[in-house]
DOTORVEX-390773 format. One record per residue (C-alpha): x, y negated, z; residue in three letters. Coordinates in nm, 3 decimals. Layout:
BEGIN
         x         y         z   residuo
         X         Y         Z       ALA
...
//
This chain:
BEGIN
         x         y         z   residuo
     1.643     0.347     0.619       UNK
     1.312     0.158     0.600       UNK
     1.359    -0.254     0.552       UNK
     1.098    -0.524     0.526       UNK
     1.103    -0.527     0.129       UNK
     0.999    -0.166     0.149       UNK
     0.676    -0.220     0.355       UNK
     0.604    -0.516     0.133       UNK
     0.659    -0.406    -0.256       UNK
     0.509    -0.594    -0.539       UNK
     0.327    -0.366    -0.741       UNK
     0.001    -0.378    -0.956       UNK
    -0.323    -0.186    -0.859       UNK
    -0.533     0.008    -0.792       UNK
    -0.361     0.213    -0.558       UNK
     0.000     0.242    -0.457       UNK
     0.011     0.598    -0.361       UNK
    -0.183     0.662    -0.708       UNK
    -0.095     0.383    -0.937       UNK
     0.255     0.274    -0.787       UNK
     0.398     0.599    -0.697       UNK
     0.342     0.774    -1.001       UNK
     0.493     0.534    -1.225       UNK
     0.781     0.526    -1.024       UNK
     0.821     0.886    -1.075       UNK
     0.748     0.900    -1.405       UNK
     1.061     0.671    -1.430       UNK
     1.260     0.883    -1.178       UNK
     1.225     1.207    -1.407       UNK
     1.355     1.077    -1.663       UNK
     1.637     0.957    -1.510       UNK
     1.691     1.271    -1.340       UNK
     1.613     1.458    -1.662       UNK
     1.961     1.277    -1.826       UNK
     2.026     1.181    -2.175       UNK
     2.163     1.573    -2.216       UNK
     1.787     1.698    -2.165       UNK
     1.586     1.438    -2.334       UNK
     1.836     1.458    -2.665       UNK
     1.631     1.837    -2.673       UNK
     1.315     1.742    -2.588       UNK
     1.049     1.725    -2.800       UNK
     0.729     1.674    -2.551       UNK
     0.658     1.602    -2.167       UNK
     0.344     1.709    -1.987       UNK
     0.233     1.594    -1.699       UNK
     0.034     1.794    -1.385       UNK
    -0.132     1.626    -1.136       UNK
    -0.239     1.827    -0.803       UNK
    -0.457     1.723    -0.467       UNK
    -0.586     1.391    -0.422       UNK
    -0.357     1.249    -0.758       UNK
    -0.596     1.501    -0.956       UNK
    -0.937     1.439    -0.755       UNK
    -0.925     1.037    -0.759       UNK
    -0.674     0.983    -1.013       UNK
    -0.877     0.852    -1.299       UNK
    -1.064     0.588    -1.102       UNK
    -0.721     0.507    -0.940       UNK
    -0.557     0.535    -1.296       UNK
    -0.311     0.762    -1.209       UNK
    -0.290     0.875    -1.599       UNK
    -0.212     0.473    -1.696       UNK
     0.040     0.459    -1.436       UNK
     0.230     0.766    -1.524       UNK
     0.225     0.664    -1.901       UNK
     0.384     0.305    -1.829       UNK
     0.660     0.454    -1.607       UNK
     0.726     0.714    -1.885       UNK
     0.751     0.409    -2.107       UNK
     0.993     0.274    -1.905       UNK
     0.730     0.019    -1.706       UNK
     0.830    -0.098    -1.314       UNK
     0.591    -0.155    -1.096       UNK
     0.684    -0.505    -0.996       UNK
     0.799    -0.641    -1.358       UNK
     0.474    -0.503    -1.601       UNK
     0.257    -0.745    -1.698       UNK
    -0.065    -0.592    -1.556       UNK
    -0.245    -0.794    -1.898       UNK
     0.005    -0.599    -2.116       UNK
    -0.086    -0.254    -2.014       UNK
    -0.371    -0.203    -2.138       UNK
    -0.214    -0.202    -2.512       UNK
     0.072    -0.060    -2.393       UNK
    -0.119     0.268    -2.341       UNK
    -0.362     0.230    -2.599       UNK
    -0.068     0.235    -2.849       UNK
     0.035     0.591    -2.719       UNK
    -0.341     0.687    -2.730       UNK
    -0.371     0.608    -3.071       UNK
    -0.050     0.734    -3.189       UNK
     0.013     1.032    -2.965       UNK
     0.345     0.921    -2.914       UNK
     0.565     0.839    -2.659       UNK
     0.828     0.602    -2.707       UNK
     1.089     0.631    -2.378       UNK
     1.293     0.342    -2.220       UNK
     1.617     0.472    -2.384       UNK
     1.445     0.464    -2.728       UNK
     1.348     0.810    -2.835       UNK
     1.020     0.932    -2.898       UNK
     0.789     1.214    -2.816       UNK
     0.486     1.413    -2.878       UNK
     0.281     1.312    -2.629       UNK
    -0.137     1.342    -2.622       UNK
    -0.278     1.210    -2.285       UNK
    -0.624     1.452    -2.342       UNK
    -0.355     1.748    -2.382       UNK
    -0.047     1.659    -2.202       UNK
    -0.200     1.504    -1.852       UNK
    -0.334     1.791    -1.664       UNK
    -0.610     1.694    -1.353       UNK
    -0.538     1.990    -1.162       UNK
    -0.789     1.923    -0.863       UNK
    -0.816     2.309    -0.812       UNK
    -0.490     2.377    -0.669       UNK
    -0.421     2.238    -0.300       UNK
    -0.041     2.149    -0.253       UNK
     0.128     2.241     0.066       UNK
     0.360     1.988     0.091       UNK
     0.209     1.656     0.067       UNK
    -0.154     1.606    -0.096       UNK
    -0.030     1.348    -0.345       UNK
     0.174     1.596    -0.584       UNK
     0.322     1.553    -0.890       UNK
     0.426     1.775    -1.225       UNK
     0.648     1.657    -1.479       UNK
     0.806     1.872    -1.741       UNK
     0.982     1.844    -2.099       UNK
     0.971     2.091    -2.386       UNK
     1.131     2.164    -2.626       UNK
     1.076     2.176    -3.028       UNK
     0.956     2.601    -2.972       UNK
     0.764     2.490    -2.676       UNK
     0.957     2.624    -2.425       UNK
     1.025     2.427    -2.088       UNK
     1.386     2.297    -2.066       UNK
     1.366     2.114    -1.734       UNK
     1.064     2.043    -1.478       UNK
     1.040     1.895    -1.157       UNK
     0.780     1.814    -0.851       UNK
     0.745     1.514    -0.694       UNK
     0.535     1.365    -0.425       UNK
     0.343     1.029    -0.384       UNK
     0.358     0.968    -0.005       UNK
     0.152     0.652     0.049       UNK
     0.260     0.291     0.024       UNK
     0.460     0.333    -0.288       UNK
     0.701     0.501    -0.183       UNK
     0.817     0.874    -0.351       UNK
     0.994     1.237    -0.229       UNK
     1.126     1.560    -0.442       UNK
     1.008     1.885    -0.147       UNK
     1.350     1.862    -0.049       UNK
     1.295     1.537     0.122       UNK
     0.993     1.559     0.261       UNK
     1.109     1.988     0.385       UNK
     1.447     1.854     0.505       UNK
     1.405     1.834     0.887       UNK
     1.498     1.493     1.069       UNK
     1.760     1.550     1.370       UNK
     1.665     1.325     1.675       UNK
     1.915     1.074     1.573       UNK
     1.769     1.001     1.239       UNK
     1.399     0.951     1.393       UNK
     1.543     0.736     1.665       UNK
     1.743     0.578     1.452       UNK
     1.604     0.510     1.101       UNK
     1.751     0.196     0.963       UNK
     2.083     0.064     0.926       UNK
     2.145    -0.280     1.147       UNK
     2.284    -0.373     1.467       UNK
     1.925    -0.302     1.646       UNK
     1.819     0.057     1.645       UNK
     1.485     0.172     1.742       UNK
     1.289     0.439     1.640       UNK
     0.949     0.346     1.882       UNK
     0.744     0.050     1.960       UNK
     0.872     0.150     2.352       UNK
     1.268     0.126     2.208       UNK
     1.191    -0.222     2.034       UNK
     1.027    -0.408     2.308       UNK
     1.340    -0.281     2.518       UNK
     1.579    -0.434     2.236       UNK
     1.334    -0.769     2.271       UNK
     1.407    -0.802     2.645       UNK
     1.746    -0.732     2.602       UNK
     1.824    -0.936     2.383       UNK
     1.587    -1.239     2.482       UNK
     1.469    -1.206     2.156       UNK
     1.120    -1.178     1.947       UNK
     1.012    -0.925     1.721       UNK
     1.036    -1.124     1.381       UNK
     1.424    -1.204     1.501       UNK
     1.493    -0.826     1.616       UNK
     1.393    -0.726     1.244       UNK
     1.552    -1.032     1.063       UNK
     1.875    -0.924     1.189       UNK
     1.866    -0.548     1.108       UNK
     1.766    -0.732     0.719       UNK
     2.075    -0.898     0.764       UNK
     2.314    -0.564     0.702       UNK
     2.092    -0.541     0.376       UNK
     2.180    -0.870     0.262       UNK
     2.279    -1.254     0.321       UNK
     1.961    -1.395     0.553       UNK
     1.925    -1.637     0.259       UNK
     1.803    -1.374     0.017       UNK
     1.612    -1.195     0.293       UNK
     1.409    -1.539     0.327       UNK
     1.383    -1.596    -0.070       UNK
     1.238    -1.282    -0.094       UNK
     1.010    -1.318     0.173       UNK
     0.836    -1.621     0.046       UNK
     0.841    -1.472    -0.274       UNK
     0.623    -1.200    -0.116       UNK
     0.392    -1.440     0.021       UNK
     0.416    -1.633    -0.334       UNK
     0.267    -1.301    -0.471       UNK
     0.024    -1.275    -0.211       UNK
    -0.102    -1.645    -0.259       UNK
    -0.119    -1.610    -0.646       UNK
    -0.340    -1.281    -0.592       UNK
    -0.560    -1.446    -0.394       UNK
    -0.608    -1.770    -0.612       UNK
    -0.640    -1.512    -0.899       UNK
    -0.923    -1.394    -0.732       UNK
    -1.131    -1.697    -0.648       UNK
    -1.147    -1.729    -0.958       UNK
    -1.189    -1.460    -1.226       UNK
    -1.496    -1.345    -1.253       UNK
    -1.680    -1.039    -1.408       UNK
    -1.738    -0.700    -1.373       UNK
    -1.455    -0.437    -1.232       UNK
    -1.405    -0.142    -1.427       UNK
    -1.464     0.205    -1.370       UNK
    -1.818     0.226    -1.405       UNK
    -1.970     0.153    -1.057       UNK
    -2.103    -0.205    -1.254       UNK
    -1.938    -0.375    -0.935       UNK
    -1.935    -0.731    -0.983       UNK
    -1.672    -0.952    -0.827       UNK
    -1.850    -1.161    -0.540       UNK
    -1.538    -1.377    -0.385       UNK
    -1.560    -1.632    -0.675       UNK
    -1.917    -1.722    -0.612       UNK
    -1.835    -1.672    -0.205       UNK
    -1.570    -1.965    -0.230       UNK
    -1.788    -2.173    -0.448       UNK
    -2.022    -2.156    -0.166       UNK
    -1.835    -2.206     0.109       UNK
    -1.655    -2.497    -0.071       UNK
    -1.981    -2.657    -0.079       UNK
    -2.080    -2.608     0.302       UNK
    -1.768    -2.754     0.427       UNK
    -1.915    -2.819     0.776       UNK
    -2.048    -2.444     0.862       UNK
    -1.933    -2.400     1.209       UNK
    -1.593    -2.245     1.314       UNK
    -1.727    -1.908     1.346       UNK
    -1.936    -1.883     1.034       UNK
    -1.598    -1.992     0.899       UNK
    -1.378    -1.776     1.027       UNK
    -1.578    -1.469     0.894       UNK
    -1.660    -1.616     0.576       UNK
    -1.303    -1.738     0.461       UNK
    -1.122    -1.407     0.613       UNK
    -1.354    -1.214     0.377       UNK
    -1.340    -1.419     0.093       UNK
    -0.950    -1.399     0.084       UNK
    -0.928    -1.073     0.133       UNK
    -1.198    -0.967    -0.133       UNK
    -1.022    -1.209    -0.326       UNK
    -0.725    -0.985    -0.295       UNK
    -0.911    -0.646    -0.306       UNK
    -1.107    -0.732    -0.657       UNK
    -0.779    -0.811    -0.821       UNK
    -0.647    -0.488    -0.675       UNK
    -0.971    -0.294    -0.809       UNK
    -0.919    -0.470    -1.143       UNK
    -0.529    -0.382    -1.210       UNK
    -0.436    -0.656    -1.099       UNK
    -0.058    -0.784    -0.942       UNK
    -0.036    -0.755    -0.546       UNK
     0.174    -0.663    -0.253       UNK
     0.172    -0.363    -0.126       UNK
     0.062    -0.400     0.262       UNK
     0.175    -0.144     0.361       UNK
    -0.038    -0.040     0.076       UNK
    -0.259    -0.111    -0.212       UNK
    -0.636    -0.011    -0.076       UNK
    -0.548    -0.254     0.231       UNK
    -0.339    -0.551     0.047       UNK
    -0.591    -0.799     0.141       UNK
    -0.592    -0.777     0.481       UNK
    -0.248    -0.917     0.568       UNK
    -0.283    -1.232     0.318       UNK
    -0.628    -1.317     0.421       UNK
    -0.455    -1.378     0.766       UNK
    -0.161    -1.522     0.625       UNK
    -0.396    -1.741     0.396       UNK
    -0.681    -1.889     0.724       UNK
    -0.408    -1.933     0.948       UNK
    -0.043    -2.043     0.823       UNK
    -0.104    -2.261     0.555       UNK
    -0.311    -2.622     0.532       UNK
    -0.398    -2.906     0.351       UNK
     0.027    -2.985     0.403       UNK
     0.078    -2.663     0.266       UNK
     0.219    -2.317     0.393       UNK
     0.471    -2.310     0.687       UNK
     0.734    -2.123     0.551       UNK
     0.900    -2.031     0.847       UNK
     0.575    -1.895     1.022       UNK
     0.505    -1.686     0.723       UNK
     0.844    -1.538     0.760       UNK
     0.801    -1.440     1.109       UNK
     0.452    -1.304     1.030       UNK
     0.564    -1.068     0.715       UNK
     0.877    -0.940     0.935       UNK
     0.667    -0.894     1.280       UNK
     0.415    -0.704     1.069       UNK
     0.649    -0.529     0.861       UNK
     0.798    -0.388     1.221       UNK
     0.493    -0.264     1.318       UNK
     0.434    -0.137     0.994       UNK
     0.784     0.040     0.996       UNK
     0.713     0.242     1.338       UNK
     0.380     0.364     1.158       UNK
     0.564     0.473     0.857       UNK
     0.822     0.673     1.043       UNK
     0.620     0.813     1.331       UNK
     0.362     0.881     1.099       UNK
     0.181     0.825     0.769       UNK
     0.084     0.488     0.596       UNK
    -0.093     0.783     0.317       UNK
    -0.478     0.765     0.333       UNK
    -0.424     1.117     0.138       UNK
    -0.259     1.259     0.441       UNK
    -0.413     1.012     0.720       UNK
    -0.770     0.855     0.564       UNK
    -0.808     0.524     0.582       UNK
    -0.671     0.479     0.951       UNK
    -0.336     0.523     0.780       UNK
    -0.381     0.209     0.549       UNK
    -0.687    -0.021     0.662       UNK
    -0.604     0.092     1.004       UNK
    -0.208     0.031     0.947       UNK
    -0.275    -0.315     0.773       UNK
    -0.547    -0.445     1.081       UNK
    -0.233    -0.345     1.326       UNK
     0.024    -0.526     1.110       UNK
    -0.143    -0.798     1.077       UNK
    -0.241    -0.838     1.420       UNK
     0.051    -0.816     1.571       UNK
     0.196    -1.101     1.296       UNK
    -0.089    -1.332     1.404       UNK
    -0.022    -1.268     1.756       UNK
     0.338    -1.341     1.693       UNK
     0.299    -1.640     1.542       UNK
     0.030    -1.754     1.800       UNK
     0.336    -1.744     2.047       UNK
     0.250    -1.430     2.207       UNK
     0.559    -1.256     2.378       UNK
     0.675    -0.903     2.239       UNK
     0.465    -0.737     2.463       UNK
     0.147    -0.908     2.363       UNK
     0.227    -0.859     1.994       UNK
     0.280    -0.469     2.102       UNK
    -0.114    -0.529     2.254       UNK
    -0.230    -0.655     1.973       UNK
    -0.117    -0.418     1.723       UNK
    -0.215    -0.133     1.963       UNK
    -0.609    -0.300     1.962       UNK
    -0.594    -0.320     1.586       UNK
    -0.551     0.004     1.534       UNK
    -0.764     0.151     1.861       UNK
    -1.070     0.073     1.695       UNK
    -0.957     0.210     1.360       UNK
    -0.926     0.533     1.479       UNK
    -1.105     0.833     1.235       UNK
    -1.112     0.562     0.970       UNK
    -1.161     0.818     0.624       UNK
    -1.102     0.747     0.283       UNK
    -1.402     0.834     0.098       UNK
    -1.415     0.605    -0.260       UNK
    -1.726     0.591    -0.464       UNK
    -1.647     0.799    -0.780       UNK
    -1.257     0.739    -0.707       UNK
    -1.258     0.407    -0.756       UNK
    -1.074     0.137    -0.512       UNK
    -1.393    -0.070    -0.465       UNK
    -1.678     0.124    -0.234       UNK
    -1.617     0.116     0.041       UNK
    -1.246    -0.028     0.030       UNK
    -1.287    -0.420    -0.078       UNK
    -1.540    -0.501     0.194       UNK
    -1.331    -0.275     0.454       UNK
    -1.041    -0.535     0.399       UNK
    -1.275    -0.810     0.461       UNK
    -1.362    -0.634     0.811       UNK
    -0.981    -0.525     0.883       UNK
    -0.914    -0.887     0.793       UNK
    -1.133    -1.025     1.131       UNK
    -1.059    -0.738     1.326       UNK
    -0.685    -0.821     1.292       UNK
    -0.780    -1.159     1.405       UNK
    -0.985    -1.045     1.744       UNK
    -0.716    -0.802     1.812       UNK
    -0.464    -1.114     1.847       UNK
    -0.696    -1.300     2.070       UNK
    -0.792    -0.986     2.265       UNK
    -0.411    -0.926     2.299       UNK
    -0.309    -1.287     2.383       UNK
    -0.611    -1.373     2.650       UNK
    -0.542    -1.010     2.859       UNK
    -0.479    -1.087     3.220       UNK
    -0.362    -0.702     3.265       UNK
    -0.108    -0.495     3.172       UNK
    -0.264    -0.251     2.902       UNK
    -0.327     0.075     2.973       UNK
    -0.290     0.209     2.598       UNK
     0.103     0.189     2.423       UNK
     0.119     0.119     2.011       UNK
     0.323     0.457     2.022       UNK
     0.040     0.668     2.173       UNK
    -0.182     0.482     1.929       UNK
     0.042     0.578     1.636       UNK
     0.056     0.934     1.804       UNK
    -0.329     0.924     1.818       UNK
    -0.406     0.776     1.472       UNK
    -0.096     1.114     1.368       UNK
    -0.273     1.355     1.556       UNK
    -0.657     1.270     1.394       UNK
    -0.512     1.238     1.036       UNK
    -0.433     1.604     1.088       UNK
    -0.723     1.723     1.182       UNK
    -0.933     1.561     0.980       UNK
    -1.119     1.706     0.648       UNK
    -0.940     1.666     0.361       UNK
    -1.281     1.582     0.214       UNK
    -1.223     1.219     0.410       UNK
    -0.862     1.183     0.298       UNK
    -0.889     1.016    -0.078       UNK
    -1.057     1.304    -0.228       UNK
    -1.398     1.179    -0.296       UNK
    -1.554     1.466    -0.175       UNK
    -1.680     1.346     0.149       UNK
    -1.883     1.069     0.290       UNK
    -1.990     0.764     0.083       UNK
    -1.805     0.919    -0.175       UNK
    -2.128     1.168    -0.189       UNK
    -2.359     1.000    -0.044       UNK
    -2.417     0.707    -0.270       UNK
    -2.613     0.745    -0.550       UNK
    -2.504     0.597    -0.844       UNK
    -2.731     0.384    -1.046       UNK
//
């Protein structure tokens, strides 16, 4: 039962499926565990399979699962906080839980980068178990990090969906379970996409909260981006990257009579590198739909919805809730997980979001937002995921800058077409399904393929 606020989560980086996910389930252990278990336990230990275990210290996977084990939320920790926070359980090889008791707990011993085994399930899998005093396991579970930050036990993600549940995801008075079944709805109702979705937010909760927390999205979005024009530095991890988009805006604040197109480029890719370095760095963003491709959606957002007389509120709200349509269709029908899908599934996911937003608030009718989501994604197609060393920075910030103006020429393809496309968003999202799964796990956020090998480190 997907909604808006799930396609758009504040979280902090570097990745969601990697950073947000597993602090979430760290959290959602414990919880499970029950005060009955933890009153026995003495130590937890943590196992991290697949792509978790193959990028998960560049993507920080070990921070992430310490802080929700602390008792840390994604979209409450103060990203500059963190950093103590675990060095305080380094240092004292203990683990002080939410509720207040402690445990043994060495992150050298007890976090367990098991790259050598291959799950079945889902390539994001997670570990988690407590012992007791003798050493002996008193409860365990498995979870999985699907992309996005969003989490599953096996039983979730083994449970099969009955036709009605894929048609018919969400609760609200419009159901659709296909781009096809939503531009129906549109027609029918004489409605547009943003209002179609607005209304199914509506059985969530009053449209007043729906709105607050969509500009509080976009509030996150604008603060990560004015974060990022200006810090500057070097990201960690050990690549030596240094962040270019404050000396990028300096520049381009200083040319302010480049021509459009030199400015279209250059502020789409400072914005979203703006967004991406902060992301590399730890920093707080929005997931959309995930971490790796967060900049692509408010580098749009950013160039064309807000001025010199500020943002347009109600634009931006018909953007986030287009996009986050197109983004739910992708997420049910078939991966937003650049573990399962490469980086079609996120890059890809975000360029077709946020061209069909653009497009929407550009006054294109449903169908033309449907084209221009289909074109953002067409040319996405085979997209991997192959990160230098791990890390959320080679190839992935300048990628955003790139899925940032492709989402833009995929509105104005979409909006200028004097025929009726040949090529549906669902066979797009069937094509983008199809190549994820037959593509190399070495290109799906394992770093053992591509750039990821080819780059030699200086």
């Amino acid at each position: 039962m997907l909604s808006v606020l799930d396609i758009f989560k504040i979280g902090v980086g570097p990745s969601s499926s990697h950073t947000v996910g597993p602090m979430r389930i760290a959290a959602r252990f414990l919880e499970e565990a029950g005060e009955g278990v933890l009153e026995r336990a003495a130590r937890v230990t943590v196992s991290l399979h697949g792509s978790l275990a193959l990028t998960g210290i560049g993507h920080g996977t070990d921070k992430a699962t310490i802080l929700g084990l602390l008792g840390a939320a994604p979209d409450t920790i103060d990203p500059d906080a963190a950093d103590a926070m675990i060095a305080e359980v380094k240092r004292g090889k203990r683990l002080k839980l939410a509720g207040g008791r402690s445990l043994d707990f060495d992150p050298a011993r007890d976090i367990d980068f098991r790259g050598d085994i291959i799950p079945e399930i889902h390539p994001n899998e997670m570990r988690l178990a407590l012992l007791d005093n003798a050493g002996v396991e008193i409860y365990a579970h498995t979870y999985y990090s699907v992309g996005g930050g969003f989490i599953a036990s096996a039983r979730q993600l083994q449970t099969p969906a009955h036709d009605d549940m894929i048609a018919r995801p969400r609760i609200g008075p419009h159901a659709f379970g296909s781009a096809a079944e939503l531009l129906c709805l549109c027609r029918e109702k004489k409605k547009s996409i943003a209002e179609i979705i607005l209304e199914n937010e509506d059985a969530h909760r009053p449209r007043g909260e729906t709105d607050s927390a969509l500009d509080n999205i976009w509030a996150v979005m604008r603060a990560c981006i004015d974060r990022g024009l200006k810090t500057e530095g070097v990201l960690p991890g050990g690549l030596n990257v240094k962040r270019r988009a404050p000396s990028l805006h300096r520049k381009l604040l200083e040319a302010p009579l480049a021509n459009e197109r030199e400015q279209l480029f250059d502020w789409l890719n400072v914005y979203a590198m703006a967004v991406n370095e902060e992301n590399a760095a730890g920093g707080r963003v929005v997931t959309a739909p995930t971490n790796g491709a967060a900049g692509i959606i408010p580098a749009v957002i950013k160039h064309y919805c807000t001025g010199e007389g500020g943002a347009d509120a109600a634009q931006i709200r018909a953007f986030l809730a287009t996009a986050a349509g197109v983004g739910m269709l992708y997420k049910q029908r078939a991966s937003i997980s650049g573990a399962e899908m490469g980086c079609q599934g996120e890059v890809g996911v975000a360029c077709s979001m946020a061209a069909a937003g653009l497009a929407a608030v550009w006054g294109g009718t449903p169908e033309q937002v449907e084209h221009a989501a289909e074109i953002g994604m067409e040319h996405n197609l085979g997209l991997t995921c192959d990160p230098v060393r791990g890390l959320v920075q080679i190839p992935c910030i300048e990628r955003n800058a790139i899925g940032a103006v492709k989402a833009v020429n995929a509105a104005r393809l979409a909006l200028r077409a004097s025929d009726e496309h040949k090529v549906s968003l669902d066979q797009v999202i069937e094509s983008m399904r199809q190549t994820g799964l037959d593509m190399s796990r070495k290109y799906k956020e394992t770093s053992e393929g591509g750039l990821a090998v080819n780059v030699v480190e200086c």
